[in-house]
C-alpha positions, 0 to 999 in steps of 0.5 A: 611312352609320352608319360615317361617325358622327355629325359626318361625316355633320352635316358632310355635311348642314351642306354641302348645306344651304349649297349647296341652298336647299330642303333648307336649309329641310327640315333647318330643319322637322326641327330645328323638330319638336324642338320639337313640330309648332307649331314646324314649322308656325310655319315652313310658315306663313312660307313660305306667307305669303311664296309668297301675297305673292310678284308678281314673274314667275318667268322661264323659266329659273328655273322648274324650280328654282321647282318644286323649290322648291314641292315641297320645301315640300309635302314637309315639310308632308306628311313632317314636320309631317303625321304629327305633326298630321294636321289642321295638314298639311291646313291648310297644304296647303289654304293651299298649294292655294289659292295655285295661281291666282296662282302660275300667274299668276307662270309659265309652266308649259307643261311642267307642273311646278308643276302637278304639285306641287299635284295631290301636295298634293292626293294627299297630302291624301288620305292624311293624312285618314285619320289625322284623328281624328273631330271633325277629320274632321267639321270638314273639309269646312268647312275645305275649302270656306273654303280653296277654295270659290271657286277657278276652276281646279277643284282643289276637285273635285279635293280633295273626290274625293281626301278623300270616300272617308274621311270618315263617312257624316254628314259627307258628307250634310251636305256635300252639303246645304250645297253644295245650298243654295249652288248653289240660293242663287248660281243666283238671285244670278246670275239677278238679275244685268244681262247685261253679258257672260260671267262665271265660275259656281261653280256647275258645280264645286260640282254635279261636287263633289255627284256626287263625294258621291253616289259616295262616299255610294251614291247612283246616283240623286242622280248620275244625276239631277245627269248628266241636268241637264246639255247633252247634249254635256257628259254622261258617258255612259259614265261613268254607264253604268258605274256602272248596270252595277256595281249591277246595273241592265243595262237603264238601263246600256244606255239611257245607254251608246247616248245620244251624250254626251262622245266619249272623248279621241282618238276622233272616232266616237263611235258605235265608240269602243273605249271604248263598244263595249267597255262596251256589249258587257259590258251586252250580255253582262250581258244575255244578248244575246251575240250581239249583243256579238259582232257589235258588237265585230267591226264596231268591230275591223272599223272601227277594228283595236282590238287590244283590242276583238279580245282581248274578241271572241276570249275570247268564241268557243269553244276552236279558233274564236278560232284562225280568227277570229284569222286571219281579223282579220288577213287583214282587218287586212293588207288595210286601205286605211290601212297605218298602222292596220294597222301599229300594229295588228300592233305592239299584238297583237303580231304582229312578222311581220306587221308586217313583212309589211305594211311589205314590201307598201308599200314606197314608202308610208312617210313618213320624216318620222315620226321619232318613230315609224319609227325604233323600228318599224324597231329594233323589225324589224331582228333578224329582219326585215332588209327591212322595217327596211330599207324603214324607215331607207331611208324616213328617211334620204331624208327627211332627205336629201331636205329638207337637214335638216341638224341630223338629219344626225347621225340620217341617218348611224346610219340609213345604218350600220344600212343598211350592217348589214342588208344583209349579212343575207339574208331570203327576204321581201325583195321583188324591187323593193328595190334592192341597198344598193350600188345605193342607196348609189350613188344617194344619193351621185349625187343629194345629192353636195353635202350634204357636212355629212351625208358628212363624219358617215358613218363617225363614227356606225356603230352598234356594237349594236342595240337594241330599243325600245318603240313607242307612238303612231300609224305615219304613211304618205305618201299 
């Protein structure tokens, strides 16, 4: 780009600012920081004024550009006027951060664009901390609560998370100080007041944000306490016992790795969630208990077909035992009941054969309105597995077929090339009950002669390669 010189590349730049409003704006704070960042800020201080003010609803179809928009005013805080004055960044940043309740009110953000650019802001605050001189990095929990102290959306935990691990050991002390007084102070307000229905409490934020401190300052105690205060459903079990793990302290790490509290996301057991055993079987361990370690991941692999929690059982196990325990876990997985389970099972270990096994033992189980999913199992089978991948792309091309889905007929017509492609392959595992393609051919023509949208499409979709892909999520099966 230096061989373009100096007036090309202005020429360049003078054109894109005409044509793109936010790098309009960007080139606008590099000129100001010519100036010094006053100038720079001078100009983010215009901007913020006018987002704060703003009330018009942002339509939906204006909304990714709005995002761009957002992000583009971050950027220049954190890469133009941030390096030059740490402390001014974090201020606009703040300002910025506190504009998000009504910003959130003015769109719909269900693709979460916008709210992404404000957990940048608060990452980025997080990095400029670090360059604040020491007065400025004392006076910064003030500034933060002034900015935020109260916002309902909890981004102000999330900013004190981002910014406690660098500010000095006093400051945070006398945070947490302040933040005690304020809860102690807002709790007996609140007591006062009539019971005239349901109202938002700073409070809860404000004691996350204390145990957010007592991470940062050491102090388990302070954090096991503040955990202990809460409902027991809403505590952070796990959590805490990590915590009692990491500094030693094995036998309450156990106590509150067994209490019930929150259950992991996803995971409705929350007795064999993968996520307790794995933690209790390391407090176990600790303890020199590992047999009972052992016995508990097997009965949550024997539950649940973790592929994690059988790589902590089979690291555990002697040289040549985890051969036969291996085996025996996937014995036990290709008997499962619920052929999902095992399936993805398979995938995650990964073992491709036996997928392909288990695929070929439920020929008539698998539901081809997974169409997120089967597709990629079967790119995943169909190099080495030709009748698992055609038990699969059989199962959703009926699908399609079956339910005259008539804008997936594009989809139905690649899955009947790939079809075409794989049996002119030979698989000794093909099962006897898998009708030749010709046969199968025959009879979709027979039973869906009239669906002539998806006929007309056969031909002009044949798949010239094949390629592999990914797979993530769970495998459904018809029942």
């Amino acid at each position: 780009m230096k061989d373009l010189g100096a007036d090309k590349l202005a020429q360049l730049v003078f054109e894109e600012a005409e044509r793109n409003a936010g790098f309009r704006r960007q080139v606008k704070a590099a000129l100001a920081g010519q100036s010094g960042p006053e100038a720079i800020a001078k100009l983010i201080d215009r901007r913020l004024s006018g987002l704060a003010r703003a009330k018009s609803f942002v339509e939906w179809d204006k909304a990714h550009a709005f995002a761009d928009d957002l992000r583009s005013l971050t950027d220049t805080i954190t890469s133009e006027l941030g390096p030059a004055a740490p402390a001014l960044g974090i201020d606009r940043l703040l300002r910025f951060i506190a504009t998000h309740e009504q910003v959130f009110e003015r769109v719909d953000d269900s693709s979460g664009r916008v709210q992404d650019v404000y957990y940048q802001a608060i990452a980025a605050i997080g990095g400029l901390v670090q360059s604040l001189t020491a007065p400025n990095a004392d006076l910064l929990p003030d500034r933060i609560m002034t900015a935020l102290g109260e916002s309902t959306h909890g981004y102000l935990a999330d900013v004190t998370e981002a910014v406690s691990p660098y500010l000095p050991q006093h400051s945070l002390d006398r945070w947490d100080g302040d933040l005690k007084s304020a809860i102690a102070e807002r709790q007996a307000e609140e007591a006062a007041r009539e019971p005239d229905g349901w109202f938002y409490s700073m409070t809860s934020q404000w004691e996350r944000m204390r145990q957010i401190l007592a991470l940062a300052r050491g102090d388990i105690d302070l954090l096991i306490a503040l955990e202990a205060k809460k409902k027991p459903h809403m505590q952070d079990t796990l959590g805490i016992a990590a915590q009692l793990l990491e500094a030693a302290r094995i036998a309450e790490a156990l106590e509150w790795v067994r209490k019930p509290g929150q259950r992991p996301f996803g995971e409705p057991d929350g007795e064999l969630s993968s996520a307790r055993v794995r933690l209790e079987a390391r407090i176990l361990d600790a303890m020199g208990d590992k047999s009972a370690a052992q016995t508990l991941r097997w009965r949550c692999f024997e539950a649940k077909l973790s592929a994690d929690i059988l790589r902590d059982y089979l690291k555990q196990l002697p040289d040549f035992e985890d051969i036969e325990a291996e085996d025996r876990a996937h014995a036990l997985a290709l008997e499962r009941a619920e052929p999902e389970v095992a399936l993805q099972f398979f995938l995650d270990w990964p073992r491709l054969d036996l997928a392909a096994k288990l695929v070929v033992m439920h020929p008539d189980r698998w539901d081809g309105g997974a169409w997120h999913i089967l597709p990629k199992v079967a790119s995943l089978l169909e190099h080495d597995f030709s009748s698992a991948a055609t038990i699969l792309y059989r199962a959703l091309l009926d699908d399609i077929l079956d339910r005259a889905r008539s804008k997936a007929y594009g989809h139905g017509a690649k899955y009947l090339g790939k079809l075409e492609l794989l049996a002119r392959e030979t698989d000794p595992t093909r099962p006897g009950t898998l009708i030749d393609h010709a046969t199968y051919l025959a009879k979709l023509k027979k039973v869906h002669s009239r669906k002539s949208g998806f006929w007309t499409r056969v031909g002009d979709d044949e798949p010239k390669t094949r390629q592999t892909s990914g797979l993530r999520g769970p495998v459904w099966v018809r029942k």
